[in-house]
N, C-alpha and C positions, 0 to 999 in steps of 0.2 A: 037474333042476337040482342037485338034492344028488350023483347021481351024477358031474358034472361039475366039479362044486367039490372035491369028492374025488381028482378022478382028476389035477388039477392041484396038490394036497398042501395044501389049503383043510382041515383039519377042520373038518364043521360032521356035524349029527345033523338027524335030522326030528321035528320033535315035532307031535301029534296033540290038537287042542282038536275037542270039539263045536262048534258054531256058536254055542249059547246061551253059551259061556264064551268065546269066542275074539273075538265083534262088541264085546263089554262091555271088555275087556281091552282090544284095541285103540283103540277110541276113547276111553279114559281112560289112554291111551300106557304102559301096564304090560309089554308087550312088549319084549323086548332082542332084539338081532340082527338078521340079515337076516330082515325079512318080504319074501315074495311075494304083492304083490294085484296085481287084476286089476278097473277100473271097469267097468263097463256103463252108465256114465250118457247119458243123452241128451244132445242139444242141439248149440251149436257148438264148437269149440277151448278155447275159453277156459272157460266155463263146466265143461267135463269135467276142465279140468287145473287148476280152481281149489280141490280137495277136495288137490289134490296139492303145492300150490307157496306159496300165502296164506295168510295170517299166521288161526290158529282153522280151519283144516281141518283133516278127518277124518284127513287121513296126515302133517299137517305137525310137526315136532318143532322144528323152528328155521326162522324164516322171514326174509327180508331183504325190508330199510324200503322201499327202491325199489319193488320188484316188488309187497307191499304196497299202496304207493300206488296201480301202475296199477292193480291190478286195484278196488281204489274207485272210482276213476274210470269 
């Protein structure tokens, strides 16, 4: 990914966390820039793209009230 981003005139670097500093970091949104994750959660659609889209998930920084609501629902 980095090299692609590069090759397109994207400056970006790779930066290298342990796992014990990098899960803490990121779930308390101290991260800047493009992250790449990658879920393994179970279950059906919704349930796996709800860490990613709703308002108090793991990857979410800004969430919208609509979408929100469904997934309360």
């Amino acid at each position: 990914m980095l090299g692609r981003l590069q090759s397109i005139g994207i400056r970006s670097r790779l930066r290298i966390m342990e796992r014990a500093a990098f899960f803490p970091a990121w779930r308390d949104k101290k991260l800047t820039g493009m992250i790449l994750g990658i879920s393994g959660a179970k279950g059906n659609a919704a349930r796996r793209i709800e860490a990613s889209v709703a308002k108090g998930g793991l990857d979410v920084a800004d969430s919208v009230p609509e979408i929100d609501d469904l997934f309360q629902r």
